[in-house]
Backbone bond lengths (Angstrom), bond angles and torsions (degrees), N, CA, C in turn:
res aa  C-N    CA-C-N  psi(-1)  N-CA   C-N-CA  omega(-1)  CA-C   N-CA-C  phi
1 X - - - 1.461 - - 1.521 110.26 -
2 X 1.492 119.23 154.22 1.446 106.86 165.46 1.610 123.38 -65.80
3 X 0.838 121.27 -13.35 1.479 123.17 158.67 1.200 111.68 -95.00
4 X 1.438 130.59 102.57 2.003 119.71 -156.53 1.641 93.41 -87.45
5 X 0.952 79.98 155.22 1.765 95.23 173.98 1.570 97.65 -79.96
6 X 1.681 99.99 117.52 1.215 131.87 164.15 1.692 121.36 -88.12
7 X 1.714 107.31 141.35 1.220 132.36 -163.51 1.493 117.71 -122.74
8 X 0.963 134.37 113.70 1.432 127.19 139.27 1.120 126.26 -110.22
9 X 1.771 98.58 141.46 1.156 142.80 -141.25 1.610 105.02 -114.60
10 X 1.201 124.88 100.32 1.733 107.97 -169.54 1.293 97.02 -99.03
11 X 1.103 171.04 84.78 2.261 153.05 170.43 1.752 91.25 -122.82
12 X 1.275 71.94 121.60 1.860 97.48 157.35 1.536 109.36 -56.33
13 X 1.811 121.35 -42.40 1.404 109.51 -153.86 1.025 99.84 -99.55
14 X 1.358 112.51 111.90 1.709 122.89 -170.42 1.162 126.79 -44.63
15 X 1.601 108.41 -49.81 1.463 115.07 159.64 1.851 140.98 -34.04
16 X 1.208 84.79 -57.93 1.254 111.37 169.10 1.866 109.97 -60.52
17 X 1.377 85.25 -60.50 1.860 88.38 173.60 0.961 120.43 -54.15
18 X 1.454 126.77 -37.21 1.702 116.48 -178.01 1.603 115.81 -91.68
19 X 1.889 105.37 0.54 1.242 87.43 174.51 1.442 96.52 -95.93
20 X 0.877 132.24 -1.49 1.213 114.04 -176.90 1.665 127.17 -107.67
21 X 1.505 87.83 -7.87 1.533 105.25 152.30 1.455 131.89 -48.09
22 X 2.029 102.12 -66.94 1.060 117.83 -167.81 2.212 108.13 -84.50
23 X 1.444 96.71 6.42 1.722 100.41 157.10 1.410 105.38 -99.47
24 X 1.150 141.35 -54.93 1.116 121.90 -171.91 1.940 108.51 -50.68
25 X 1.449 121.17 -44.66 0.870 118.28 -167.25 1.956 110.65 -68.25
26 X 1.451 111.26 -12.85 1.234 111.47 165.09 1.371 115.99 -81.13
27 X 1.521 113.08 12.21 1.822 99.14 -177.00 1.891 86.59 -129.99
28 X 1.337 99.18 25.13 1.427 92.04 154.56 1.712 100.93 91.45
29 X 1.360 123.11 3.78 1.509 112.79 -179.29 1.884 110.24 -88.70
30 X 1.284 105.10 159.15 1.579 88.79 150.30 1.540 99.41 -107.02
31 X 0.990 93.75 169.44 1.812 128.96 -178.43 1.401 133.64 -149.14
32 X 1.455 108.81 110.10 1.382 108.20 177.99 1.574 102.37 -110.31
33 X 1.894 102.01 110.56 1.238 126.20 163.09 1.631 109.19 -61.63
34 X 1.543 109.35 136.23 1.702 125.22 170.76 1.382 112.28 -151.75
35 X 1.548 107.72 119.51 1.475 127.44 -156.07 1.747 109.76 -65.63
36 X 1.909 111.53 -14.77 1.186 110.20 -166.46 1.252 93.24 -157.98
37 X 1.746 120.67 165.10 1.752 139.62 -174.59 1.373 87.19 -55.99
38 X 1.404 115.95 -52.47 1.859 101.99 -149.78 1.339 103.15 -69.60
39 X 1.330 128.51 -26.17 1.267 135.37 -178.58 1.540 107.05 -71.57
40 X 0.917 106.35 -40.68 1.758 123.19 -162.16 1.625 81.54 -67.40
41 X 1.456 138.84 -79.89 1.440 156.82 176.46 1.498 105.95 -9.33
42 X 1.705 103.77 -58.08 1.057 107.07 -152.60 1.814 105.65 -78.83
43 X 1.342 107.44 -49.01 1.216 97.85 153.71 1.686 147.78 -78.91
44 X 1.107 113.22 29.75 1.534 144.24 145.97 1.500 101.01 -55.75
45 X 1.183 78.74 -68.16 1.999 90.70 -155.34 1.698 113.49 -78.23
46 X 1.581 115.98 8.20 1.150 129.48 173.28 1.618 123.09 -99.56
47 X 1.636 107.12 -30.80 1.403 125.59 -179.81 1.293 115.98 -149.04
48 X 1.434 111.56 165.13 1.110 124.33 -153.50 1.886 102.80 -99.02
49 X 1.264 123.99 122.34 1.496 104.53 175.07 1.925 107.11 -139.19
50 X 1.203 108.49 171.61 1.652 112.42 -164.50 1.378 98.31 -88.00
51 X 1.412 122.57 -38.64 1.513 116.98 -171.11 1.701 104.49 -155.23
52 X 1.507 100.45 139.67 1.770 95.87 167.15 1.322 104.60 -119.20
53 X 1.650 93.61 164.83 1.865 109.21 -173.02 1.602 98.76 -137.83
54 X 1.589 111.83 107.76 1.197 135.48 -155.08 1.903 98.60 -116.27
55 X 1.241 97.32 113.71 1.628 118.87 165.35 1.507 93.15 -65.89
56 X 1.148 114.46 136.90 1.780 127.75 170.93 1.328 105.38 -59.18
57 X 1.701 109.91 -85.43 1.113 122.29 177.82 1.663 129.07 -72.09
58 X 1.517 126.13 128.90 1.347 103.95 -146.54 1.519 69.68 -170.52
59 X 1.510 109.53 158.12 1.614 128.57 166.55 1.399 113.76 -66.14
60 X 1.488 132.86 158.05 1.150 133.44 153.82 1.803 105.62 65.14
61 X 0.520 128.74 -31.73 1.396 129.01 175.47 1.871 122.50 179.93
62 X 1.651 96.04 110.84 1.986 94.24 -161.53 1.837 77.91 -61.96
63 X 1.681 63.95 -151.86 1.785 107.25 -136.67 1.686 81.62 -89.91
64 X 1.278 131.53 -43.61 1.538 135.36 -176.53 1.681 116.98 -75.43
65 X 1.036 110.01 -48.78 1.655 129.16 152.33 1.953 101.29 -33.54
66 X 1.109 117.17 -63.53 1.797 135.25 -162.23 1.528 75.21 -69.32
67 X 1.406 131.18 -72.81 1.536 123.75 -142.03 1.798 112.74 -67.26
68 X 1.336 107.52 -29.85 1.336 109.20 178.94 2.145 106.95 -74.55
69 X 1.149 115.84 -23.98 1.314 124.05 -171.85 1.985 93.45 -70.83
70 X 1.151 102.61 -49.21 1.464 114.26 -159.51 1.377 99.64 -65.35
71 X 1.329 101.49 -40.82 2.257 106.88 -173.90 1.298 91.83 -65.76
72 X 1.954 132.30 -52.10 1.141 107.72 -169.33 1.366 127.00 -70.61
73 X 1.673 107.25 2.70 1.868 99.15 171.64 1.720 99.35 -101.43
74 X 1.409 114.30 -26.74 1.709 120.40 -157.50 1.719 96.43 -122.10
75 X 1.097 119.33 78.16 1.930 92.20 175.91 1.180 102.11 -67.82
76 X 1.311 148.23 -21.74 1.370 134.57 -149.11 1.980 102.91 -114.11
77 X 1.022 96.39 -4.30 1.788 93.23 -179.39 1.328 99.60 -69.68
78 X 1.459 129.17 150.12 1.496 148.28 -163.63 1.688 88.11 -100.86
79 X 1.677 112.84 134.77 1.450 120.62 169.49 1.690 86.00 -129.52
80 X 1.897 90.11 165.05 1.184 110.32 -174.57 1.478 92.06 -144.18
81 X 1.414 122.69 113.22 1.461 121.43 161.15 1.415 118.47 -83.14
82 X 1.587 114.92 140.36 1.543 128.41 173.19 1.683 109.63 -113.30
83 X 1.193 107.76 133.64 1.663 96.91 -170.96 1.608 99.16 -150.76
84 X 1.342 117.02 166.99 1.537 117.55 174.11 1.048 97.73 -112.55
85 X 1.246 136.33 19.90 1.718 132.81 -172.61 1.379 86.16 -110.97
86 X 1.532 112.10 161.73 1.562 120.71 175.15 1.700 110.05 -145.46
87 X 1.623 104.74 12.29 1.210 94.72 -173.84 1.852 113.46 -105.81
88 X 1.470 94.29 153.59 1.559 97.54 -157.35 1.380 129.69 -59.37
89 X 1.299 108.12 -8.82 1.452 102.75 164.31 1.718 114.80 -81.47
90 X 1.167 114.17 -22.59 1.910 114.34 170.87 1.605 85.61 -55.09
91 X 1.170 99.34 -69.46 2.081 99.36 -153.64 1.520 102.93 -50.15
92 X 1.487 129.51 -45.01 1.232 113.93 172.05 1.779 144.40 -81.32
93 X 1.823 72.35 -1.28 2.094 88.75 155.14 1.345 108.11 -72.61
94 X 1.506 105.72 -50.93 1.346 100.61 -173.00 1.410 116.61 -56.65
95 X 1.464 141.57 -50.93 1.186 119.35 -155.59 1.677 104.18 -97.92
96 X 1.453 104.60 -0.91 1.868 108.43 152.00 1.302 125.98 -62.01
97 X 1.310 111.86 -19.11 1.629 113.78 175.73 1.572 96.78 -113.85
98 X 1.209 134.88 40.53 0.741 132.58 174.12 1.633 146.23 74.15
99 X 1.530 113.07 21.75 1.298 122.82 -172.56 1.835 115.44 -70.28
100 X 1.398 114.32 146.43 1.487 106.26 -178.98 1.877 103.83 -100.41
101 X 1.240 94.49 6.14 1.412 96.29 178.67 1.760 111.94 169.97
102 X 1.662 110.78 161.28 2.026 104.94 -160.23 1.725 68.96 -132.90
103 X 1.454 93.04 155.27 1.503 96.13 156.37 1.924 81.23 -134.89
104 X 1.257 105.55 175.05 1.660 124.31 172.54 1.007 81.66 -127.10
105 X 1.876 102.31 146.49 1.483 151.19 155.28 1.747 100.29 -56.33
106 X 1.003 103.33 145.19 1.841 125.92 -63.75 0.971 110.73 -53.74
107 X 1.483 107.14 158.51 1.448 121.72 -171.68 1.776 84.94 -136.23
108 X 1.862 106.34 159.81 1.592 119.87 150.65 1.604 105.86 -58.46
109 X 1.352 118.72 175.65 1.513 125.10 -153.04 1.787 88.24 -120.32
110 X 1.622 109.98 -15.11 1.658 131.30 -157.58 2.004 81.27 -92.38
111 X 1.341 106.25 -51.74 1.077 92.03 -173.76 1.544 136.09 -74.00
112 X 1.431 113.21 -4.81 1.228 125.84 -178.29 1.415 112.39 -114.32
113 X 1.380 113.50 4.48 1.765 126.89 127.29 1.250 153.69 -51.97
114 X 1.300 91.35 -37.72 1.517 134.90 -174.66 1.424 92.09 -95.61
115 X 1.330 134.41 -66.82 1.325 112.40 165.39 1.685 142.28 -45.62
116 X 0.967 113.26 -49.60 1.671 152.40 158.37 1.752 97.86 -39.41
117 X 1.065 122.33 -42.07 1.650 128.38 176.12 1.352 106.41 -100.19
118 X 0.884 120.79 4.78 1.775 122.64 176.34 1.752 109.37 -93.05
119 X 1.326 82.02 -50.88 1.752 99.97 175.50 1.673 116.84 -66.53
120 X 1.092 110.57 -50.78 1.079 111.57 -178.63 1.806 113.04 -78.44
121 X 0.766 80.74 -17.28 1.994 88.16 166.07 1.386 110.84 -70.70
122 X 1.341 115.16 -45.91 1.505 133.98 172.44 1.167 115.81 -67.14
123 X 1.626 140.66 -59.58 0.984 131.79 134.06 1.186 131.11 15.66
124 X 2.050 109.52 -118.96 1.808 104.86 156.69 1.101 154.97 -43.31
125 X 1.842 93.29 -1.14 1.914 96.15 179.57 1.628 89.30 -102.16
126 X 1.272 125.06 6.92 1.315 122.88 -179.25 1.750 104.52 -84.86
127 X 1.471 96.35 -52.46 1.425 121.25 -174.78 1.833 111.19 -58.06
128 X 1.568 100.78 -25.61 1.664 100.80 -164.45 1.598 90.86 -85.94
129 X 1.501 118.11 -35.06 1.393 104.77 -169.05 1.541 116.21 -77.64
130 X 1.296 102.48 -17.32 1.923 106.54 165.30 1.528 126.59 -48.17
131 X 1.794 110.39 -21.72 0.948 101.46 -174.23 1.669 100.17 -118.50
132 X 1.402 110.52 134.82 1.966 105.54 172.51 1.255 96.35 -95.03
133 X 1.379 163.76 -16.09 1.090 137.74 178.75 1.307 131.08 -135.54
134 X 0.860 141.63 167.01 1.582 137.51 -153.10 1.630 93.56 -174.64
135 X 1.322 107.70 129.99 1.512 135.99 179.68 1.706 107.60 -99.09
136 X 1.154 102.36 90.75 1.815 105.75 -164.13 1.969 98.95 -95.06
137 X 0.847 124.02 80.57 1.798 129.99 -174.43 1.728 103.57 61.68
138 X 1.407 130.75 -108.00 1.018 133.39 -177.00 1.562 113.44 -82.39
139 X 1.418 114.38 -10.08 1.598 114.15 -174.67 1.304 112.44 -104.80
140 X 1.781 99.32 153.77 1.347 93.87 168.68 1.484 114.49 -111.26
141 X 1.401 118.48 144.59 1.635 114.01 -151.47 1.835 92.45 -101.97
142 X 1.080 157.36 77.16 1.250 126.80 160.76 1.634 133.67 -95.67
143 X 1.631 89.53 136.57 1.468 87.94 -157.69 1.724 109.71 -93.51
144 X 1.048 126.85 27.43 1.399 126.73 155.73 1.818 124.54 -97.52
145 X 1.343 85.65 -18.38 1.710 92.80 -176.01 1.872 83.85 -104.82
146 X 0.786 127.90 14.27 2.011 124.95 -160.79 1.825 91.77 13.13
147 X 1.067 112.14 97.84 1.406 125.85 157.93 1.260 113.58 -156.79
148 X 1.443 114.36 143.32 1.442 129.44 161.83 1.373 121.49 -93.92
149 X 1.199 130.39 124.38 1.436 106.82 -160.19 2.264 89.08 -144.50
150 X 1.242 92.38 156.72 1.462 109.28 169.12 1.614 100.39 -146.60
151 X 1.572 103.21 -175.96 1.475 95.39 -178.36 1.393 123.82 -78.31
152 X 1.482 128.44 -22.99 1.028 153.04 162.21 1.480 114.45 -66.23
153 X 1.437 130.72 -12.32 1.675 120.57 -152.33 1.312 97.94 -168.71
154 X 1.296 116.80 109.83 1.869 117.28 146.62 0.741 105.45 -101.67
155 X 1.946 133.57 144.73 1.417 155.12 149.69 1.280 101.84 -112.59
156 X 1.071 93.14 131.20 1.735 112.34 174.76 1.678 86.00 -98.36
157 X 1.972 99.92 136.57 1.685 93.65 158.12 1.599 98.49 -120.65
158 X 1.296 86.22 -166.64 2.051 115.55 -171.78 1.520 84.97 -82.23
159 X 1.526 105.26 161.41 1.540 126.62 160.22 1.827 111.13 -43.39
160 X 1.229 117.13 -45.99 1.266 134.92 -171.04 1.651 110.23 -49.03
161 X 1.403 89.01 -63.77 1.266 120.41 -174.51 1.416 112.67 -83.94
162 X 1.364 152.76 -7.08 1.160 133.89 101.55 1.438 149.79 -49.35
163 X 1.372 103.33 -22.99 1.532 117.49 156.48 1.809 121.46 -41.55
164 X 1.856 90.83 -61.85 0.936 105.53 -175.86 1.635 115.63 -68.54
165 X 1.519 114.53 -36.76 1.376 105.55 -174.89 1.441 112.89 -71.23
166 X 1.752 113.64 -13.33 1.198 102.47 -179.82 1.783 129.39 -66.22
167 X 1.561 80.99 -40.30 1.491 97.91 164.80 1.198 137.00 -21.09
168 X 2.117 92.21 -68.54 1.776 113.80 171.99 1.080 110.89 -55.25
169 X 1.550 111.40 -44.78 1.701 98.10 -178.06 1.880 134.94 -64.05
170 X 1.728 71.01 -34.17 1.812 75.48 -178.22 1.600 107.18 -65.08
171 X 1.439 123.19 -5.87 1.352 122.94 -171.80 1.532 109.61 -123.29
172 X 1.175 105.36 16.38 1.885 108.61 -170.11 1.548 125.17 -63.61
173 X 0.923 114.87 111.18 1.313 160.04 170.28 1.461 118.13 86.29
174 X 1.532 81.52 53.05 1.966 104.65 178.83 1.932 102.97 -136.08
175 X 1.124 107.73 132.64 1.307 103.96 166.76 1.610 137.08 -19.26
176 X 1.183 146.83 94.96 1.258 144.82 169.03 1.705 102.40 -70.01
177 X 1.376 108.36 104.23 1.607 109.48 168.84 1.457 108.69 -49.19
178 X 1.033 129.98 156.75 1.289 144.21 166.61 1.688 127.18 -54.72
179 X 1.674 97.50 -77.22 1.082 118.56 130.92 1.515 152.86 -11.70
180 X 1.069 100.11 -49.59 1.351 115.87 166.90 1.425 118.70 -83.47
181 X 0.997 119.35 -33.62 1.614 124.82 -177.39 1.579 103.65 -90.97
182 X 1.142 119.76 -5.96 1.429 105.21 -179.02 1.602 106.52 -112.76
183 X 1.131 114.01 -5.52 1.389 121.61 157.75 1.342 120.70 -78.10
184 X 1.790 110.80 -55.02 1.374 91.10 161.74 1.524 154.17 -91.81
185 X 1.313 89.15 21.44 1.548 114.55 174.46 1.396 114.99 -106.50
186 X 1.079 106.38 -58.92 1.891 111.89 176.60 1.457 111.79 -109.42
187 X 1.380 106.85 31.47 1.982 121.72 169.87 1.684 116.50 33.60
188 X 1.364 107.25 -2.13 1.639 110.85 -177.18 1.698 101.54 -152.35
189 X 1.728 116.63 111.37 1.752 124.93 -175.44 1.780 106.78 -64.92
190 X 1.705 114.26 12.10 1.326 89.48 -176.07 1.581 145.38 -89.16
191 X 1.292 143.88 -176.04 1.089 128.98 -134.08 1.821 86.44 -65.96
192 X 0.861 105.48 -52.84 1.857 96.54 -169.78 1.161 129.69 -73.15
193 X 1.358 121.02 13.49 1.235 148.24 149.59 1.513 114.69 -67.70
194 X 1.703 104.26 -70.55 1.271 130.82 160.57 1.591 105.03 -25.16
195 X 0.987 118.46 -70.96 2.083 122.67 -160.34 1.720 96.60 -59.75
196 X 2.053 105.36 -50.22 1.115 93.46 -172.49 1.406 123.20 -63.78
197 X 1.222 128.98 -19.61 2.078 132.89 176.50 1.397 89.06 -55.24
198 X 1.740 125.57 -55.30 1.184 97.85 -129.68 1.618 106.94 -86.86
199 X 1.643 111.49 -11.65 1.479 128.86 133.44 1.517 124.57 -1.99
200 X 1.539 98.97 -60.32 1.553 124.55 -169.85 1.286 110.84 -74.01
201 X 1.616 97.03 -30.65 1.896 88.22 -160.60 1.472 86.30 -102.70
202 X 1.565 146.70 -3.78 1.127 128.74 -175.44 1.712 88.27 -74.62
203 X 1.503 117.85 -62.34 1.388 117.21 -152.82 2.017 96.12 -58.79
204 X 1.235 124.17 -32.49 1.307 104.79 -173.41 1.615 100.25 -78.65
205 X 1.517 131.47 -5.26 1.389 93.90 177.15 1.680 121.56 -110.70
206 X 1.810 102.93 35.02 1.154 128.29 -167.58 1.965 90.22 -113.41
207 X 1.489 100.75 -21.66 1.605 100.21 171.84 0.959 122.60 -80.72
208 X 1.530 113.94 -28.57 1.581 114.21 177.44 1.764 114.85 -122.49
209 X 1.405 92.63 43.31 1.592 103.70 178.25 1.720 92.07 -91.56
210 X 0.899 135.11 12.02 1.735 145.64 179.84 1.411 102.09 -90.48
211 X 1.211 139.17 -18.38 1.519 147.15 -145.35 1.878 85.69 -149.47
212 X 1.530 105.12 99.98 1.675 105.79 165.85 1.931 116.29 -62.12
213 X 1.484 86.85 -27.76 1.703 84.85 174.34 1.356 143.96 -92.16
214 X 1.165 81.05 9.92 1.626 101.53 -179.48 1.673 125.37 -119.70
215 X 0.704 128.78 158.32 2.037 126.87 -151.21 0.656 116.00 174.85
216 X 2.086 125.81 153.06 1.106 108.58 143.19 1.819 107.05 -129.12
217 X 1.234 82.43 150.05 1.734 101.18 -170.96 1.511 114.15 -83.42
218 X 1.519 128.84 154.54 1.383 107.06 152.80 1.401 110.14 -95.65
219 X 1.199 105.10 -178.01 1.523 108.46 -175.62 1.748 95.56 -142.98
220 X 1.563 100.15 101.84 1.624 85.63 -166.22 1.585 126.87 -82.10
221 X 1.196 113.23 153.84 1.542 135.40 -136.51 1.663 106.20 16.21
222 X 1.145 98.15 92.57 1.799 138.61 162.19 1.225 120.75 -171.07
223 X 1.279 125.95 -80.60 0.937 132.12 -159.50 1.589 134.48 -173.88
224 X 0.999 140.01 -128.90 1.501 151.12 163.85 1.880 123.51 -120.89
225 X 0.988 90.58 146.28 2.170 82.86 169.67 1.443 90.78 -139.89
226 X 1.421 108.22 140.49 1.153 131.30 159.46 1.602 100.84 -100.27
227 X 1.683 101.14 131.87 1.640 108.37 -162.19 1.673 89.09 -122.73
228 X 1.594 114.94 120.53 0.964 115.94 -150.91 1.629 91.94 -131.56
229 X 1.382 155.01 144.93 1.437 151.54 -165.53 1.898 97.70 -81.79
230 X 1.653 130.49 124.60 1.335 101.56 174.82 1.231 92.90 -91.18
231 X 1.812 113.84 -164.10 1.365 127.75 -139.08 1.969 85.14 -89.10
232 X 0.905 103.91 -43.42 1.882 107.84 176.50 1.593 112.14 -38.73
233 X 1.519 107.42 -43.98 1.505 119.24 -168.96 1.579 95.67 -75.41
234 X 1.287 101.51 -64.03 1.588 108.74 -160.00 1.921 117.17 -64.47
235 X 1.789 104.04 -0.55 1.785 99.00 166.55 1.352 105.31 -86.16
């Protein structure tokens, strides 16, 4: 997205921390690495991020200590604990203070990606269904009745095609990853998955070719934008 999904990263062991910094940052995240809780805390409460990944054990303030501080500013931000301990009372501290997921030392770097995109899939498809309506330029989008409607025009769409518009909207006039929407819409990015979205987004932008200000763009190798009028444009 043009706003990338941001990470913090708390590990004491530097090594470890910067490798796993500079992979996440090859799959397109940012990440702000912090060697310790108090550090980790302090930049919490300075910026805004989608998910943190909290080393247990850590100087100055662990990793369980950090997660209860963070719920009382964020209850809803997604944590991921990393730990070298494996015994069951760690794992059930952890998800008592609230963890959305533990990995144990060592773990693949693939697999705590794969987690990290699970959550956050869960997350925004949580967040998109909170909202039924969305004001897309002259239309009104609601996604429980799946209709597009203006005063002149109702379209009823398919499941698909409200799925998908919900998406754009919840992300309007920010990048829709590619990727991401075809996982959580058609749970698998492959090629015949792939042909069928782009199926989806031709017929929805033949729905809102009625509205000159409204669109959706590609954005090549990323994704889609739904180009929507904001409230500044549209007085």
């Amino acid at each position: 997205m043009d706003q990338q999904t941001k990470i913090l990263l708390c590990e004491d062991d530097e090594n470890l921390g910067m490798l796993l910094r500079e992979y996440l940052q090859a799959k397109g995240l940012s990440v702000d690495l912090m060697p310790d809780g108090e550090a980790g805390l302090r930049a919490f409460t300075q910026e805004r991020y989608d998910l943190c990944v909290l080393d247990v054990m850590m100087p100055k303030k662990d990793g369980f200590s950090l997660a209860q501080d963070i719920r009382n500013q964020n209850p809803e931000i997604p944590i991921v604990f990393l730990t070298a301990k494996s015994l069951k009372e760690d794992v059930l501290e952890g998800f008592k203070v609230g963890a959305d997921d533990y990995l144990t030392k060592p773990f693949s770097m693939e697999e705590l990606m794969f987690r990290m995109e699970a959550i956050l899939r869960r997350v925004r498809g949580r967040k998109a269904k909170e909202v039924t309506q969305y004001n897309l330029g002259t239309f009104l989008f609601d996604t429980q009745k799946q209709t597009l409607t203006r005063p002149d025009l109702e379209i009823k769409l398919t499941t698909k095609e409200s799925e998908l518009l919900a998406l754009l909207a919840s992300n309007a006039n920010n990048v829709l990853e590619r990727n991401y929407a075809l996982k959580t819409i058609w749970i698998d990015d492959n090629y015949f998955n792939a042909r069928s979205m782009d199926v989806y987004i031709t017929k929805l932008r033949k729905h809102l070719k009625e509205d000159p200000t409204v669109g959706i763009i590609n954005i090549h190798g990323k994704g889609y934008k739904l180009i929507v009028p904001t409230p500044e444009k549209a007085a």
